[in-house]
N, CA, C, O and CB atoms as a CASP TS submission, in Angstrom:
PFRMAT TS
TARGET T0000
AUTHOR 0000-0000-0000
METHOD Language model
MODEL 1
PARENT N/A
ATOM      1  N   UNK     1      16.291  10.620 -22.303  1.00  0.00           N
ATOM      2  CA  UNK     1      16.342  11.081 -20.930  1.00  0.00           C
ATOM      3  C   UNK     1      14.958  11.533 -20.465  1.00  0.00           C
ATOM      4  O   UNK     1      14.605  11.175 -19.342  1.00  0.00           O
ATOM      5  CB  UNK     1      17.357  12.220 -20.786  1.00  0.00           C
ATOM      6  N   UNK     2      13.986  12.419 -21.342  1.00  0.00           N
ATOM      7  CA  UNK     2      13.471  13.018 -20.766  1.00  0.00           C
ATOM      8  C   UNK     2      11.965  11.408 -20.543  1.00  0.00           C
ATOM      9  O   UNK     2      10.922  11.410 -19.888  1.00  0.00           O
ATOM     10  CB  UNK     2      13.374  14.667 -21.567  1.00  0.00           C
ATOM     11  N   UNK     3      12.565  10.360 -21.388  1.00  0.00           N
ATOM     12  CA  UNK     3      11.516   9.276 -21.639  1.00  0.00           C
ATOM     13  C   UNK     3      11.870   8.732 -20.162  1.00  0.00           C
ATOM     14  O   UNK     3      10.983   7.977 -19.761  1.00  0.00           O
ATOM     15  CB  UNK     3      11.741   8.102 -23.136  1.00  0.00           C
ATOM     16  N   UNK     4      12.926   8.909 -19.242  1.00  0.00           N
ATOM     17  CA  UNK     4      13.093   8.143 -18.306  1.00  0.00           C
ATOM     18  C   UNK     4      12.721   8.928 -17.198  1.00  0.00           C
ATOM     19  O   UNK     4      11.970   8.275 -16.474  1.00  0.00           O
ATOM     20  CB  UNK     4      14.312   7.595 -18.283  1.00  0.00           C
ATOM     21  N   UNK     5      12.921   9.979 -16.798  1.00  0.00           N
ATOM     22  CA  UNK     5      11.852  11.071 -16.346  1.00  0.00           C
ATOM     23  C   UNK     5      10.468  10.887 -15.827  1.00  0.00           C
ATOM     24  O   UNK     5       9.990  10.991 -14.697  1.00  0.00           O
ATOM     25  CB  UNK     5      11.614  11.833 -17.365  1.00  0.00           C
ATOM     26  N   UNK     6       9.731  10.438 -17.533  1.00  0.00           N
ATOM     27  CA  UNK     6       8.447  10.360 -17.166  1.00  0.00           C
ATOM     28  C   UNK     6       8.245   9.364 -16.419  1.00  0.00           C
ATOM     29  O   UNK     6       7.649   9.309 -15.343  1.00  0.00           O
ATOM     30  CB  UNK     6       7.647  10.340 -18.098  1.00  0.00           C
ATOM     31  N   UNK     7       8.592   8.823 -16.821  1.00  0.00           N
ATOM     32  CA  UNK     7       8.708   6.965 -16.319  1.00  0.00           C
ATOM     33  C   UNK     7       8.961   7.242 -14.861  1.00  0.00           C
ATOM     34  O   UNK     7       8.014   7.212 -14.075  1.00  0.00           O
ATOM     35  CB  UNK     7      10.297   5.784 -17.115  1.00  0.00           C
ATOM     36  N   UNK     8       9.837   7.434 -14.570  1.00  0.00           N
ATOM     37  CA  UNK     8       9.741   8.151 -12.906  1.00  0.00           C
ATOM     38  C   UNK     8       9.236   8.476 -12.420  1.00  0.00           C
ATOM     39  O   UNK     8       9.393   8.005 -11.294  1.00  0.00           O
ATOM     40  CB  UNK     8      10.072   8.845 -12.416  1.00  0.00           C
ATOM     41  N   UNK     9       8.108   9.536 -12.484  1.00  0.00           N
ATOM     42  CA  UNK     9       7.299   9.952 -12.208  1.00  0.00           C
ATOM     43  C   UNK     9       5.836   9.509 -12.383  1.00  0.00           C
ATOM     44  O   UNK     9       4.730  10.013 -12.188  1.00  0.00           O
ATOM     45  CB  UNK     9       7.602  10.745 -12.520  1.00  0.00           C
ATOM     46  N   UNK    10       6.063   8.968 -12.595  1.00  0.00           N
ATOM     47  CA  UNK    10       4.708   8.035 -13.099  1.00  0.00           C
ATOM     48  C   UNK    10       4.697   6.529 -12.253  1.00  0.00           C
ATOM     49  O   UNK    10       3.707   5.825 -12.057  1.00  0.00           O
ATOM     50  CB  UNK    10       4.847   7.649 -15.027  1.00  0.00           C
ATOM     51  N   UNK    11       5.908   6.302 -11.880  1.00  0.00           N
ATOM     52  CA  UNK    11       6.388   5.374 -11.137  1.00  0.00           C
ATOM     53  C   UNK    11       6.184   6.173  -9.630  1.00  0.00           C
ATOM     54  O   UNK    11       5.053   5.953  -9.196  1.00  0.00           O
ATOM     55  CB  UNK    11       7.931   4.926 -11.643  1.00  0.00           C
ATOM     56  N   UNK    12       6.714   6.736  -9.048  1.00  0.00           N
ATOM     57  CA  UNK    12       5.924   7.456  -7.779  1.00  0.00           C
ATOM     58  C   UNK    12       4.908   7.933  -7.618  1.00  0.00           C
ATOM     59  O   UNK    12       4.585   8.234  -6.469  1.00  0.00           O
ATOM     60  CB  UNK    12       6.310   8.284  -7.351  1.00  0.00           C
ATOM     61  N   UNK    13       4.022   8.181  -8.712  1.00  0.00           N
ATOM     62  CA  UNK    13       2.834   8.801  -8.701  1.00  0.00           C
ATOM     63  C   UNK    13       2.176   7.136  -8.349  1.00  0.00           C
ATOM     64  O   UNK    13       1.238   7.377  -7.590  1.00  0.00           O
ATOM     65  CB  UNK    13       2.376   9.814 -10.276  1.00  0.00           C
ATOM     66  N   UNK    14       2.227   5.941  -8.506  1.00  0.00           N
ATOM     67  CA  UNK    14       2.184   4.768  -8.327  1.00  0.00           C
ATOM     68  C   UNK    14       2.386   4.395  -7.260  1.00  0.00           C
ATOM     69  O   UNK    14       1.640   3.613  -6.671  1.00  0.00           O
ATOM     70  CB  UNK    14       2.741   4.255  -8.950  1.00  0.00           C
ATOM     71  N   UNK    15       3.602   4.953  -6.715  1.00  0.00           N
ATOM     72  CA  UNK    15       3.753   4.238  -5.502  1.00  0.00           C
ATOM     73  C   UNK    15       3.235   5.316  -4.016  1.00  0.00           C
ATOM     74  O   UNK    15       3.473   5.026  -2.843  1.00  0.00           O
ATOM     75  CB  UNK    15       5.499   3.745  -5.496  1.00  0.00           C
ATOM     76  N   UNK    16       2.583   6.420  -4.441  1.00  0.00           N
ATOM     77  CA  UNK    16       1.683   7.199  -4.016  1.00  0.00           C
ATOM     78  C   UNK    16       0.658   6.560  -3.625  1.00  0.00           C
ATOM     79  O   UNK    16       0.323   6.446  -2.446  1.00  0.00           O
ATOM     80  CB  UNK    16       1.390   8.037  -4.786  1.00  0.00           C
ATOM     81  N   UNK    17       0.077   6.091  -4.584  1.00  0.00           N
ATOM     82  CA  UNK    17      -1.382   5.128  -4.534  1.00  0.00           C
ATOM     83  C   UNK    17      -0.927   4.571  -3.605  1.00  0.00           C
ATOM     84  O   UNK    17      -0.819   4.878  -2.417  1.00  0.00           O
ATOM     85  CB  UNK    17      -1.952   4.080  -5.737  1.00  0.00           C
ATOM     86  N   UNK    18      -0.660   3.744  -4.161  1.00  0.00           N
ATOM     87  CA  UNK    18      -0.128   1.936  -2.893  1.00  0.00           C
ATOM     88  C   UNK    18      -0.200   2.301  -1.556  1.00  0.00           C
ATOM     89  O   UNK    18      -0.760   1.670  -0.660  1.00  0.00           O
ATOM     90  CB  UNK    18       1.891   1.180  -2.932  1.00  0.00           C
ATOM     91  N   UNK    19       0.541   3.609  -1.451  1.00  0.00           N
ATOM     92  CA  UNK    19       0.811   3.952   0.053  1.00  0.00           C
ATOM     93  C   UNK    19      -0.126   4.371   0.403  1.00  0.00           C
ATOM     94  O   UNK    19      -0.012   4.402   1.629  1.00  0.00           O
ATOM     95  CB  UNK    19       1.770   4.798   0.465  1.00  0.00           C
ATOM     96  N   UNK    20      -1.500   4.928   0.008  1.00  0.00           N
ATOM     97  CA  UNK    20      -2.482   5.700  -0.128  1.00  0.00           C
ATOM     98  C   UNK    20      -3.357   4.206   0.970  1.00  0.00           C
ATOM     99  O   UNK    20      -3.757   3.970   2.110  1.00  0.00           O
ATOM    100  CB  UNK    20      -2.942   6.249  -2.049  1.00  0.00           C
ATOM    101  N   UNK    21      -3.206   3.453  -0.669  1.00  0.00           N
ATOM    102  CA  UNK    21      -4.190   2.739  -0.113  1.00  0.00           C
ATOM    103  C   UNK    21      -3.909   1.391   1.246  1.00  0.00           C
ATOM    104  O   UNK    21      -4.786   0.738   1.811  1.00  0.00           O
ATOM    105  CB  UNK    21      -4.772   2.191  -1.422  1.00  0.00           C
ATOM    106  N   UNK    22      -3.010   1.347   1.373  1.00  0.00           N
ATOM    107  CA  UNK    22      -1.912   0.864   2.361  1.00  0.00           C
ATOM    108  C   UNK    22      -2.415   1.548   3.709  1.00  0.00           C
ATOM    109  O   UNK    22      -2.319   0.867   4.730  1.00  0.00           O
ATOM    110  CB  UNK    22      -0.242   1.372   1.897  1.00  0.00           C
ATOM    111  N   UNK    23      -3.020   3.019   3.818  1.00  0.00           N
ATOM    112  CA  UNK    23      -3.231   3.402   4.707  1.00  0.00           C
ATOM    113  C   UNK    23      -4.748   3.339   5.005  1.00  0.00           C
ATOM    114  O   UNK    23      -5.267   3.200   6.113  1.00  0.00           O
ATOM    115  CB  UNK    23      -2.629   4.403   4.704  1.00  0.00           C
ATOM    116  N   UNK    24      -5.287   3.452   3.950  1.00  0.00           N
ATOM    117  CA  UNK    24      -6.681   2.991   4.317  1.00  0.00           C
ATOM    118  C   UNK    24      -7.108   1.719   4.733  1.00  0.00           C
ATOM    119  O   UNK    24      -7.938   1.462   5.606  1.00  0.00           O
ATOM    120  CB  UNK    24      -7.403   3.170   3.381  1.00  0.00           C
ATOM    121  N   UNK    25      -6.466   0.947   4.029  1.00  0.00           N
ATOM    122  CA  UNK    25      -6.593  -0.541   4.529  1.00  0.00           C
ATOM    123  C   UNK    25      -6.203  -0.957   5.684  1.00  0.00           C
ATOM    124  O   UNK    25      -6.670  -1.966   6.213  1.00  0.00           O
ATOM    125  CB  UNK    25      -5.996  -1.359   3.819  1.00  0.00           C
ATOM    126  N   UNK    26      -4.886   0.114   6.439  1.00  0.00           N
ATOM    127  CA  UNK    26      -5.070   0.132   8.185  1.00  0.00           C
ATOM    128  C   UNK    26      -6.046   0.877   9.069  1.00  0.00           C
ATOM    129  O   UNK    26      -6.435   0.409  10.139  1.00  0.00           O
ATOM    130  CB  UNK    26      -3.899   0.638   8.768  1.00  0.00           C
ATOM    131  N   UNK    27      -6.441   2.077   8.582  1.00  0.00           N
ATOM    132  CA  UNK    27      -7.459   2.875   9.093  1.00  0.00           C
ATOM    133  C   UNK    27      -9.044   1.348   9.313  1.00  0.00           C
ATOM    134  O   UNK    27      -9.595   0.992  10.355  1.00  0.00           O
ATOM    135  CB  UNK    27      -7.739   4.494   7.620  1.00  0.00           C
ATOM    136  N   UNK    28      -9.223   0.975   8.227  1.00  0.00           N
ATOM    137  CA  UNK    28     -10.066  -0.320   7.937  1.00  0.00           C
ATOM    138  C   UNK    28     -10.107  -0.872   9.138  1.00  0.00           C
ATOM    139  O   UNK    28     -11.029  -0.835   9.953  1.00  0.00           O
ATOM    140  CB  UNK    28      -9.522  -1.354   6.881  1.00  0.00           C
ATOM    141  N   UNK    29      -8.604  -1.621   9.256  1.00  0.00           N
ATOM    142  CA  UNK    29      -8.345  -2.708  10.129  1.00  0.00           C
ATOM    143  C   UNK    29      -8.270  -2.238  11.248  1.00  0.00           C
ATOM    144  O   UNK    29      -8.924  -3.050  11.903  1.00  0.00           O
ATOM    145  CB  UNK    29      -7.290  -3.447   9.901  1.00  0.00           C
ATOM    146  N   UNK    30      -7.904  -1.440  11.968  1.00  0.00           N
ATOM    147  CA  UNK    30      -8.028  -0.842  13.502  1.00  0.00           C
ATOM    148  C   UNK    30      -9.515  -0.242  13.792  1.00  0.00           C
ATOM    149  O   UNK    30     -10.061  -0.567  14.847  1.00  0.00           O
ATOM    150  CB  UNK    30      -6.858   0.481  13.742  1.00  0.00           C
ATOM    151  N   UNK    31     -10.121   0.546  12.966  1.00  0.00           N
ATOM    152  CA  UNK    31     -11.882   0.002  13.124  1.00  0.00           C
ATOM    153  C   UNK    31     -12.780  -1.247  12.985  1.00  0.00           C
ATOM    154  O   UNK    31     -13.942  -1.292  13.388  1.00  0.00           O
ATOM    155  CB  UNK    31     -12.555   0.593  12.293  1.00  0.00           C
ATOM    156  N   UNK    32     -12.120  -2.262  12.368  1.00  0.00           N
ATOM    157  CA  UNK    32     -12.328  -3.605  12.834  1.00  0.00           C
ATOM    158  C   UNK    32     -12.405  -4.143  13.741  1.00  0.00           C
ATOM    159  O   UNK    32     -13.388  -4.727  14.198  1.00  0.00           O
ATOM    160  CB  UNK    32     -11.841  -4.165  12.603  1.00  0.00           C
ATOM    161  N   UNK    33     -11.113  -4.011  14.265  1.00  0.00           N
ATOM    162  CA  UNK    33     -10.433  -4.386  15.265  1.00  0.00           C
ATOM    163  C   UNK    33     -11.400  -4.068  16.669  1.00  0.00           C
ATOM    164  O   UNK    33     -12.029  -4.824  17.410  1.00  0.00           O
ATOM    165  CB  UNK    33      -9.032  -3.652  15.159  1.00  0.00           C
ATOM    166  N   UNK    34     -11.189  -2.483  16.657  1.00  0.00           N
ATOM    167  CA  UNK    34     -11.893  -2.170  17.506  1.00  0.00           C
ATOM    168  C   UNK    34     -13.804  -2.361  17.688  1.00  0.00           C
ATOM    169  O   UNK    34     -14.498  -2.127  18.677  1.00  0.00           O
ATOM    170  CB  UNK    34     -11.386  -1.018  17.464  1.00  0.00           C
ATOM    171  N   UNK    35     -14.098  -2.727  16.687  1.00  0.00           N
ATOM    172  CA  UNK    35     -15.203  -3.674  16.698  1.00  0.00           C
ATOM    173  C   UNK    35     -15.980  -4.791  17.084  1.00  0.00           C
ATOM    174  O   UNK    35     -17.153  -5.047  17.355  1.00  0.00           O
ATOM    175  CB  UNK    35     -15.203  -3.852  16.205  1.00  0.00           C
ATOM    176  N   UNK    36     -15.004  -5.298  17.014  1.00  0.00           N
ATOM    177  CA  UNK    36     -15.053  -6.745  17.403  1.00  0.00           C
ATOM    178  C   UNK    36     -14.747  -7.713  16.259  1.00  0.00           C
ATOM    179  O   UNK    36     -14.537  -8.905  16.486  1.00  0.00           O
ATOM    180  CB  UNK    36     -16.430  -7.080  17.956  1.00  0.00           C
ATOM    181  N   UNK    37     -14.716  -7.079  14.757  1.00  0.00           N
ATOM    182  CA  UNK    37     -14.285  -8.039  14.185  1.00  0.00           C
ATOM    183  C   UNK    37     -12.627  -8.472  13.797  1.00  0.00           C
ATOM    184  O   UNK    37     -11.770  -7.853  13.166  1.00  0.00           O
ATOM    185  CB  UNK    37     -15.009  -7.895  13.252  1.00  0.00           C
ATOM    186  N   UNK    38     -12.605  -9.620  14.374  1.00  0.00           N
ATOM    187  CA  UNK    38     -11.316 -10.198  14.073  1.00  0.00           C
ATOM    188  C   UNK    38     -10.607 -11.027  13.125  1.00  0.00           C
ATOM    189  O   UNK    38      -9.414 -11.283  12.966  1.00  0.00           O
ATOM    190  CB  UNK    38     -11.140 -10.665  14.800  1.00  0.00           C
ATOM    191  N   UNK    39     -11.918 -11.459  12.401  1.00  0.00           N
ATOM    192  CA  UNK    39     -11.459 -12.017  11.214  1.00  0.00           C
ATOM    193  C   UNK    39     -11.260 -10.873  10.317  1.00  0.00           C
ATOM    194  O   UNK    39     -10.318 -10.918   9.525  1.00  0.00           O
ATOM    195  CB  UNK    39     -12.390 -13.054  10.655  1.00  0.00           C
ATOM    196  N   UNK    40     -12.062  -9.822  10.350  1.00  0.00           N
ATOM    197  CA  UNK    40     -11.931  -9.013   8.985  1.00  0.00           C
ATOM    198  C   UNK    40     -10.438  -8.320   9.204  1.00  0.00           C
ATOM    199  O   UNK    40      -9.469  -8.338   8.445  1.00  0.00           O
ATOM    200  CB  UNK    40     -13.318  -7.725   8.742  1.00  0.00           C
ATOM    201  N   UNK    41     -10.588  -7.726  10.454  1.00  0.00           N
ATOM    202  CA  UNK    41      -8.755  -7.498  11.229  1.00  0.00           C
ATOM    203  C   UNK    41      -7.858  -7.851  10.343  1.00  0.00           C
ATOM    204  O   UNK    41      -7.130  -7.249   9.554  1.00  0.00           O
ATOM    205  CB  UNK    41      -8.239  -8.528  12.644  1.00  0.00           C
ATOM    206  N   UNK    42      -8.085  -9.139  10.676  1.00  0.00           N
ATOM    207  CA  UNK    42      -6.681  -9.941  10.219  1.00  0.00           C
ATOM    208  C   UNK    42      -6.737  -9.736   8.408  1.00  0.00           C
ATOM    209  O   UNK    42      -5.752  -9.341   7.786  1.00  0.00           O
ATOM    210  CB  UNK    42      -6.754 -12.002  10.797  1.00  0.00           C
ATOM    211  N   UNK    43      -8.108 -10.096   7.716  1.00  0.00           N
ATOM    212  CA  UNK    43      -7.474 -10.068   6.389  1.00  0.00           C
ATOM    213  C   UNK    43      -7.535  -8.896   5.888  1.00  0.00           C
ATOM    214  O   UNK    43      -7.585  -8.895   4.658  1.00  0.00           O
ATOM    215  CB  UNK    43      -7.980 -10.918   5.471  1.00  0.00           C
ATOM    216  N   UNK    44      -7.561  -7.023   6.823  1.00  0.00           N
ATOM    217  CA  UNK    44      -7.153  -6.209   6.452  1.00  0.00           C
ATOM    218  C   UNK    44      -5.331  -6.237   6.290  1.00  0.00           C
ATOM    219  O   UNK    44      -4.740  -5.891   5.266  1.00  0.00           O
ATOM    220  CB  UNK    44      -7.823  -5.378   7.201  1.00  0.00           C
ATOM    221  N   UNK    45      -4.683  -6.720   7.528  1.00  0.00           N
ATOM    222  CA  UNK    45      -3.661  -6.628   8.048  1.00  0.00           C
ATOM    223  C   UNK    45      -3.112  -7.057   6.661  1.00  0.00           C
ATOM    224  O   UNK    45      -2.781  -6.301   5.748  1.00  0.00           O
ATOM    225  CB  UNK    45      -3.433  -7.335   9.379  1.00  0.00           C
ATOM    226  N   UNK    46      -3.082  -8.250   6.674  1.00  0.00           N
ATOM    227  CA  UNK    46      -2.466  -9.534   5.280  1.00  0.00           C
ATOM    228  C   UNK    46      -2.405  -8.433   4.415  1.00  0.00           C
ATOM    229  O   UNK    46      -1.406  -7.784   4.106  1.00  0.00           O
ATOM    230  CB  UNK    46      -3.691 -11.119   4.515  1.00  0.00           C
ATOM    231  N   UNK    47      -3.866  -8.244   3.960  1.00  0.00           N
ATOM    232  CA  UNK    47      -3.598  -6.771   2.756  1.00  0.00           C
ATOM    233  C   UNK    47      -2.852  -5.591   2.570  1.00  0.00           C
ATOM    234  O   UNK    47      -2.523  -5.025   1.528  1.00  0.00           O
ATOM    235  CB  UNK    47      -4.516  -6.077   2.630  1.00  0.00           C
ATOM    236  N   UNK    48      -2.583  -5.241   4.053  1.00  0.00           N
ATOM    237  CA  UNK    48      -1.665  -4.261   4.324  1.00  0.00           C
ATOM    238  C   UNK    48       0.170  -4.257   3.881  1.00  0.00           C
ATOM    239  O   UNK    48       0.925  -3.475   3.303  1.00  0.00           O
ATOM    240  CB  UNK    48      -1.882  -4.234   5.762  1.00  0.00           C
ATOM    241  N   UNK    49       0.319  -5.968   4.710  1.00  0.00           N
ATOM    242  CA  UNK    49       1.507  -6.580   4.096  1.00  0.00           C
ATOM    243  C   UNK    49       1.603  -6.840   3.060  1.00  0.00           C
ATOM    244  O   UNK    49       2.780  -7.016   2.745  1.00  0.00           O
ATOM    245  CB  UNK    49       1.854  -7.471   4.453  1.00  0.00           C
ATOM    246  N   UNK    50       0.742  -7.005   2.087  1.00  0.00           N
ATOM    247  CA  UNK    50       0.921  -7.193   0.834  1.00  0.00           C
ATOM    248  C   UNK    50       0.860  -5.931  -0.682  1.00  0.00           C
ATOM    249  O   UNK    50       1.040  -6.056  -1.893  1.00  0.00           O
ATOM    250  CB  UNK    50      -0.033  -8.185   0.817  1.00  0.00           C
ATOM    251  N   UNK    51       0.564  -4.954   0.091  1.00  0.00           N
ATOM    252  CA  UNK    51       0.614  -3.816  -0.552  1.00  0.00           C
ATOM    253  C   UNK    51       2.339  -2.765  -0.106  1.00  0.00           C
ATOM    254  O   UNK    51       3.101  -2.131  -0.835  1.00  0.00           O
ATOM    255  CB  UNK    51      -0.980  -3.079  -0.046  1.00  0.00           C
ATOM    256  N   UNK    52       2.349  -3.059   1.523  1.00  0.00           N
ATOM    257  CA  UNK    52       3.348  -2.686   1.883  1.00  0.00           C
ATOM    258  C   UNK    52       4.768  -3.875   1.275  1.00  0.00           C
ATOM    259  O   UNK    52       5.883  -3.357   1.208  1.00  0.00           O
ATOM    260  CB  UNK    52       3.030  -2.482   3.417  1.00  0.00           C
ATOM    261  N   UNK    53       4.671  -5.015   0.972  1.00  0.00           N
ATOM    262  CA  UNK    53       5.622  -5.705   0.321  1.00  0.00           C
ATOM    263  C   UNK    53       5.555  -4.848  -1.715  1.00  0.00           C
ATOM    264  O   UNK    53       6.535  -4.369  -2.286  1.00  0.00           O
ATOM    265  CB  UNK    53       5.055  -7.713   0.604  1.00  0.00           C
ATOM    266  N   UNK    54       4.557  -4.912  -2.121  1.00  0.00           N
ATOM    267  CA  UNK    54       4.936  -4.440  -3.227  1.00  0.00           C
ATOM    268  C   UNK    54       5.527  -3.090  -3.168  1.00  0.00           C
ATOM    269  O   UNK    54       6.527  -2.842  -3.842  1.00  0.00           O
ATOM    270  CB  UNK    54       3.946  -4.508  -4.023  1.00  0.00           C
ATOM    271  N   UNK    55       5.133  -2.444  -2.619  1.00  0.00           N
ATOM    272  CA  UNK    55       5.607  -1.149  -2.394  1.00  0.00           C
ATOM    273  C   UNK    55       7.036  -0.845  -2.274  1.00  0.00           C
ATOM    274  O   UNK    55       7.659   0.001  -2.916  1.00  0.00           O
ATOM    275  CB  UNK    55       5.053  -0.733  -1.336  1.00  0.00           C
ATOM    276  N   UNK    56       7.474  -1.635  -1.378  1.00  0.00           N
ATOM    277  CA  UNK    56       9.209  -2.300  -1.493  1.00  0.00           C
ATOM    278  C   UNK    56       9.582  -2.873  -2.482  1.00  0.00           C
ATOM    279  O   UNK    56      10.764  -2.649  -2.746  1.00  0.00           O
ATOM    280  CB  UNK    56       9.648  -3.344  -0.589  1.00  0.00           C
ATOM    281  N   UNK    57       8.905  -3.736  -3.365  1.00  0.00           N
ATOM    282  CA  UNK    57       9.749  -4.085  -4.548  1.00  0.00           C
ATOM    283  C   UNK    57       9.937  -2.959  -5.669  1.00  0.00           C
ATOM    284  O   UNK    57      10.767  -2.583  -6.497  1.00  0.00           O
ATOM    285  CB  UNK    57       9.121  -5.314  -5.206  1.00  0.00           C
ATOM    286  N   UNK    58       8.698  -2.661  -5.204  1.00  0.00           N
ATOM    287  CA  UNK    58       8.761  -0.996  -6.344  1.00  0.00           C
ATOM    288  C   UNK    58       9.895   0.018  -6.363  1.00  0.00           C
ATOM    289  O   UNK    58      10.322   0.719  -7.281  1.00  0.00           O
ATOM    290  CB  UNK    58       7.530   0.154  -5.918  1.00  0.00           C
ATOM    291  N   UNK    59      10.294  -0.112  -4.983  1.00  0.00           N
ATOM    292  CA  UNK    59      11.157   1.262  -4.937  1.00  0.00           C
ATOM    293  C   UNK    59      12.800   0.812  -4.548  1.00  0.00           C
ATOM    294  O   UNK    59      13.743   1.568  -4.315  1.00  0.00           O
ATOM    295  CB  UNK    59      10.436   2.439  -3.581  1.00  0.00           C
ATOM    296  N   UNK    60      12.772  -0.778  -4.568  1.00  0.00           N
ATOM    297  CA  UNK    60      14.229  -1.329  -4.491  1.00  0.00           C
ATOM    298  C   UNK    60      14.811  -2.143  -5.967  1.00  0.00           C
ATOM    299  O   UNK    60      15.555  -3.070  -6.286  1.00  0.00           O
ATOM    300  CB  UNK    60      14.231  -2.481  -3.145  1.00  0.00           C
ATOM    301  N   UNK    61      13.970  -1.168  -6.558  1.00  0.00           N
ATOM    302  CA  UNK    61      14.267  -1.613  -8.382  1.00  0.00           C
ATOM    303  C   UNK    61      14.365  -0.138  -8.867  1.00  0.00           C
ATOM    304  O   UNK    61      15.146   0.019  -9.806  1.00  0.00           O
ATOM    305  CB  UNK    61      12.689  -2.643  -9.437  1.00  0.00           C
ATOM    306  N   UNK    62      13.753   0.928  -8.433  1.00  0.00           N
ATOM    307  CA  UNK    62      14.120   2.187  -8.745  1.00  0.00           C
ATOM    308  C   UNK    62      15.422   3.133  -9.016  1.00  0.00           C
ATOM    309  O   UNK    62      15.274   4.323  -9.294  1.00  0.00           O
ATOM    310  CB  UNK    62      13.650   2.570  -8.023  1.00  0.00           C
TER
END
């Protein structure tokens, strides 16, 4: 029990990050944006979805 615990917690301390960095990588992209750059925009965004998709698999297996 207490092995599944850790594991838990160590598993949100994980999905902490992700979200962490999920948010920086929009902070990124809306100063892009507002830049003028639109390519970098966009492959912040992609990154965003793709951190925000793992992030969901993470916590719909939990």
């Amino acid at each position: 029990m207490h092995y599944l615990m850790a594991g838990w917690y160590e598993l949100m301390g994980q999905i902490r990050q992700l979200s962490g960095m999920a948010n920086n990588v929009n902070q990124i992209a809306r100063k892009a944006n507002a830049a003028g750059y639109g390519e970098a925009y966009l492959n912040c965004i992609d990154t965003m979805k793709g951190l925000d998709n793992i992030i969901k698999r993470i916590e719909d297996g939990c």
